[in-house]
N, C-alpha and C positions, 0 to 999 in steps of 0.2 A: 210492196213492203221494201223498205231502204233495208241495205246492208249495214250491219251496224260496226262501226270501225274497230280496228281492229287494235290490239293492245303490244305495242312495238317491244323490242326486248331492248332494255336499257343495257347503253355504253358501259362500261365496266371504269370506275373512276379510278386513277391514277392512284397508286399505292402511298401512303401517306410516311416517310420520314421521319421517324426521331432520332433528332438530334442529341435527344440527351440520352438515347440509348448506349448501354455499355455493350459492345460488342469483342468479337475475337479480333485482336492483329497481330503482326509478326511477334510481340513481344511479350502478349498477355492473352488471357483465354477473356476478360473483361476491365475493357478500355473504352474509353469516348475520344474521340476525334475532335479537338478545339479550330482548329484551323489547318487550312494548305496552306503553303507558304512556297513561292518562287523567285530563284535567284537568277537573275541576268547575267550571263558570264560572255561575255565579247571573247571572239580569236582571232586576229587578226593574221591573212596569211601575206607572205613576204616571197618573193623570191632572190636567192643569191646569183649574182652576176655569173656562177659559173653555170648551174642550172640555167640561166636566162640564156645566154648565150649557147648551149648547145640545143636547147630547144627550138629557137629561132633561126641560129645558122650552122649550128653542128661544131665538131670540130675538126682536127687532122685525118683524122677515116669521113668524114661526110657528115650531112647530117642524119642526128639518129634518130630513128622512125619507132614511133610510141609513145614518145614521150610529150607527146600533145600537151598545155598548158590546161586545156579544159579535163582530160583524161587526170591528170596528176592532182588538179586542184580536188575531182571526185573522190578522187580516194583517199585524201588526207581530209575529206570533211567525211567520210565514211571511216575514218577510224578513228576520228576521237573520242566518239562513248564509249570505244573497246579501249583505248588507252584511260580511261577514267575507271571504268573497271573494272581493269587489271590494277593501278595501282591502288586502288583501294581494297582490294580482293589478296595481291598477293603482297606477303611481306616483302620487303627489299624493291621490291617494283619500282624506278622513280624514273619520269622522263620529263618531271619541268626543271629548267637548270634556273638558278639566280642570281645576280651579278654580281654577287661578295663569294661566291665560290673560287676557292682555291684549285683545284683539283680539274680534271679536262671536264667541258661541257657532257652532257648525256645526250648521244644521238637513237634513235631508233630506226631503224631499217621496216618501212611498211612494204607489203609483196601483195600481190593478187594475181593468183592463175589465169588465164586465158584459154579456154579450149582452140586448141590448135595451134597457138603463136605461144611468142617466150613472153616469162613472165615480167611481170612490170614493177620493178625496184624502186622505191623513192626515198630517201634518208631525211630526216627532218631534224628539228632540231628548237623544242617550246622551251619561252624564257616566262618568266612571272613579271607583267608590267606591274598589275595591284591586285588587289585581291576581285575585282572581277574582270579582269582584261589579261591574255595571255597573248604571245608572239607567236609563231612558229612556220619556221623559214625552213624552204625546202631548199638543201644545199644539193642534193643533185639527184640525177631518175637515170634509170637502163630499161631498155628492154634486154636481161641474159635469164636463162637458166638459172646459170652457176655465177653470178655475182659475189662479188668478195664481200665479208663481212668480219667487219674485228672483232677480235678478242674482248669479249665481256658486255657486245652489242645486244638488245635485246630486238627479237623479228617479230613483228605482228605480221601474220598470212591471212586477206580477208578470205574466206570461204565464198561467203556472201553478205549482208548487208547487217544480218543478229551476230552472224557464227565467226568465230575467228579462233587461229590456237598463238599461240603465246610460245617464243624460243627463245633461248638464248645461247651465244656460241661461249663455249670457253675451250680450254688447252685439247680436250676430246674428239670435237666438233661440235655441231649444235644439237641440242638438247631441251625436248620439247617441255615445258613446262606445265600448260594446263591449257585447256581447249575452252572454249565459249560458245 
Protein backbone atom coordinates (compact mmCIF):
# COMPACT_ATOMS: atom_id res chain seq x y z
CA UNK A 1 0.00 0.00 0.00
CA UNK A 2 1.41 3.61 -1.23
CA UNK A 3 1.78 6.31 1.27
CA UNK A 4 -0.57 8.78 0.63
CA UNK A 5 0.97 12.40 0.31
CA UNK A 6 1.11 14.36 2.55
CA UNK A 7 -0.85 17.92 3.01
CA UNK A 8 2.09 20.68 3.00
CA UNK A 9 1.50 23.85 5.26
CA UNK A 10 0.78 26.67 3.16
CA UNK A 11 3.24 29.82 2.69
CA UNK A 12 1.72 32.60 4.66
CA UNK A 13 0.73 35.33 1.92
CA UNK A 14 2.19 38.63 2.19
CA UNK A 15 0.03 41.13 4.22
CA UNK A 16 -2.27 43.12 1.96
CA UNK A 17 -1.92 47.15 2.01
CA UNK A 18 -4.57 49.87 2.11
CA UNK A 19 -3.90 52.55 0.88
CA UNK A 20 -6.89 54.21 1.53
CA UNK A 21 -6.54 53.34 5.17
CA UNK A 22 -6.61 56.29 7.64
CA UNK A 23 -3.95 55.77 9.94
CA UNK A 24 -1.89 57.52 12.92
CA UNK A 25 1.10 60.15 11.83
CA UNK A 26 3.05 62.63 13.35
CA UNK A 27 0.14 65.12 12.96
CA UNK A 28 -3.13 63.20 13.38
CA UNK A 29 -4.34 60.02 15.30
CA UNK A 30 -6.35 59.53 11.48
CA UNK A 31 -4.61 60.44 8.17
CA UNK A 32 -3.87 58.64 4.74
CA UNK A 33 -0.61 59.04 3.04
CA UNK A 34 -1.12 60.48 -0.67
CA UNK A 35 2.20 60.40 -1.82
CA UNK A 36 6.27 60.46 -0.97
CA UNK A 37 7.69 63.07 -2.58
CA UNK A 38 11.83 63.58 -2.91
CA UNK A 39 13.87 66.46 -3.40
CA UNK A 40 17.35 66.58 -4.99
CA UNK A 41 19.46 68.92 -3.28
CA UNK A 42 23.17 69.11 -4.90
CA UNK A 43 26.28 70.45 -2.51
CA UNK A 44 28.86 71.03 -4.15
CA UNK A 45 32.28 71.15 -2.17
CA UNK A 46 35.01 73.79 -2.90
CA UNK A 47 38.26 74.20 -1.47
CA UNK A 48 39.84 77.67 -0.57
CA UNK A 49 43.49 78.12 -1.74
CA UNK A 50 44.50 78.67 1.90
CA UNK A 51 43.08 75.36 3.05
CA UNK A 52 44.41 73.88 -0.26
CA UNK A 53 47.70 74.93 0.21
CA UNK A 54 48.27 73.87 3.80
CA UNK A 55 46.92 70.57 3.14
CA UNK A 56 49.27 69.84 0.20
CA UNK A 57 52.34 71.84 1.27
CA UNK A 58 51.81 73.21 4.85
CA UNK A 59 52.83 76.30 5.69
CA UNK A 60 55.76 78.40 7.88
CA UNK A 61 55.74 75.60 10.92
CA UNK A 62 55.62 72.53 8.10
CA UNK A 63 53.17 70.66 6.93
CA UNK A 64 50.28 70.01 9.01
CA UNK A 65 49.33 66.53 9.60
CA UNK A 66 45.43 65.67 9.77
CA UNK A 67 44.24 67.47 7.63
CA UNK A 68 44.11 64.97 4.86
CA UNK A 69 41.80 66.18 1.83
CA UNK A 70 39.88 62.78 2.12
CA UNK A 71 39.64 62.94 6.12
CA UNK A 72 38.09 66.70 5.73
CA UNK A 73 35.93 66.24 2.77
CA UNK A 74 34.31 62.95 5.43
CA UNK A 75 33.38 65.05 7.79
CA UNK A 76 31.79 67.95 6.09
CA UNK A 77 29.61 65.29 4.13
CA UNK A 78 28.95 63.91 7.75
CA UNK A 79 27.65 66.90 8.96
CA UNK A 80 25.37 68.18 6.78
CA UNK A 81 22.06 66.59 7.97
CA UNK A 82 23.23 67.72 11.44
CA UNK A 83 23.54 71.24 9.97
CA UNK A 84 19.97 70.76 8.33
CA UNK A 85 18.74 69.81 11.54
CA UNK A 86 19.85 72.18 13.56
CA UNK A 87 18.55 74.86 11.56
CA UNK A 88 15.49 73.85 11.34
CA UNK A 89 15.24 72.58 14.89
CA UNK A 90 16.74 75.56 16.51
CA UNK A 91 15.41 79.09 16.16
CA UNK A 92 18.16 81.58 15.12
CA UNK A 93 20.34 78.63 13.79
CA UNK A 94 21.46 79.80 10.19
CA UNK A 95 24.57 78.63 8.32
CA UNK A 96 23.61 79.26 4.41
CA UNK A 97 24.84 82.85 3.65
CA UNK A 98 23.40 84.63 0.25
CA UNK A 99 25.05 87.00 -1.89
CA UNK A 100 22.81 90.18 -1.21
CA UNK A 101 23.77 89.84 2.42
CA UNK A 102 25.10 92.87 4.01
CA UNK A 103 26.50 91.74 7.06
CA UNK A 104 29.83 89.28 7.53
CA UNK A 105 29.23 85.81 5.87
CA UNK A 106 28.20 82.82 8.60
CA UNK A 107 30.91 80.41 9.04
CA UNK A 108 30.69 77.18 11.16
CA UNK A 109 33.34 75.54 12.85
CA UNK A 110 32.84 71.34 12.48
CA UNK A 111 35.19 69.35 15.17
CA UNK A 112 35.46 65.54 15.56
CA UNK A 113 37.35 63.86 18.42
CA UNK A 114 39.73 61.32 17.87
CA UNK A 115 40.75 58.78 20.42
CA UNK A 116 44.13 59.59 21.14
CA UNK A 117 45.25 62.32 18.70
CA UNK A 118 44.05 66.20 18.61
CA UNK A 119 41.02 66.97 17.39
CA UNK A 120 40.18 67.88 13.92
CA UNK A 121 38.77 71.50 13.25
CA UNK A 122 37.35 72.48 9.87
CA UNK A 123 35.44 75.93 9.23
CA UNK A 124 33.37 76.05 6.34
CA UNK A 125 31.36 78.31 4.93
CA UNK A 126 27.52 77.26 2.59
CA UNK A 127 26.29 79.88 -0.01
CA UNK A 128 22.66 79.33 -1.65
CA UNK A 129 23.36 78.83 -5.59
CA UNK A 130 19.31 77.95 -6.06
CA UNK A 131 17.03 76.38 -4.48
CA UNK A 132 18.49 72.91 -5.00
CA UNK A 133 22.28 73.46 -5.35
CA UNK A 134 24.30 74.71 -2.37
CA UNK A 135 28.39 75.83 -2.19
CA UNK A 136 30.28 75.14 0.77
CA UNK A 137 33.87 75.89 0.85
CA UNK A 138 36.21 74.75 3.31
CA UNK A 139 38.31 77.80 4.30
CA UNK A 140 40.65 75.95 6.49
CA UNK A 141 41.23 72.52 8.97
CA UNK A 142 43.71 72.02 12.23
CA UNK A 143 44.50 69.30 13.99
CA UNK A 144 44.49 71.41 17.84
CA UNK A 145 42.80 70.92 20.97
CA UNK A 146 42.31 74.39 21.71
CA UNK A 147 41.54 76.03 18.39
CA UNK A 148 40.46 79.58 18.32
CA UNK A 149 36.92 80.24 17.62
CA UNK A 150 35.03 83.56 17.26
CA UNK A 151 32.77 85.37 18.73
CA UNK A 152 29.17 84.30 17.80
CA UNK A 153 30.63 81.18 15.64
CA UNK A 154 28.48 78.26 15.94
CA UNK A 155 30.63 74.40 16.58
CA UNK A 156 28.99 71.46 15.39
CA UNK A 157 31.19 68.42 17.52
CA UNK A 158 30.36 65.01 15.52
CA UNK A 159 30.12 62.38 18.33
CA UNK A 160 29.63 59.90 15.60
CA UNK A 161 27.83 59.65 12.52
CA UNK A 162 23.52 60.27 14.03
CA UNK A 163 24.95 62.16 17.29
CA UNK A 164 26.27 65.50 17.29
CA UNK A 165 25.87 68.60 20.02
CA UNK A 166 25.56 72.06 18.79
CA UNK A 167 27.78 75.23 20.57
CA UNK A 168 28.07 78.46 20.21
CA UNK A 169 30.82 80.79 21.57
CA UNK A 170 29.76 84.22 22.77
CA UNK A 171 31.57 86.95 25.30
CA UNK A 172 31.34 83.93 28.20
CA UNK A 173 32.91 81.11 26.27
CA UNK A 174 31.17 78.45 24.48
CA UNK A 175 28.03 77.39 25.22
CA UNK A 176 26.41 74.27 24.50
CA UNK A 177 23.18 74.53 23.00
CA UNK A 178 21.38 71.29 22.33
CA UNK A 179 22.87 67.74 21.63
CA UNK A 180 21.56 65.38 18.73
Amino acid sequence: MAKRPRIGIPTASPAITDTLEFTKNKCSESARKVISHFENIEVELWFDKHYYVRAQHGDDYGKREGIDIEVVKDLVRSSIKHLYYYSLRIDGFAFINFSDQAKRFFRVLLKENYSGDKTLNVVVEFHFVDFRKYEVTIKTAMREDDFKVSDGQYIIELIDKDTSNLSRKNVNGIQKIFNM
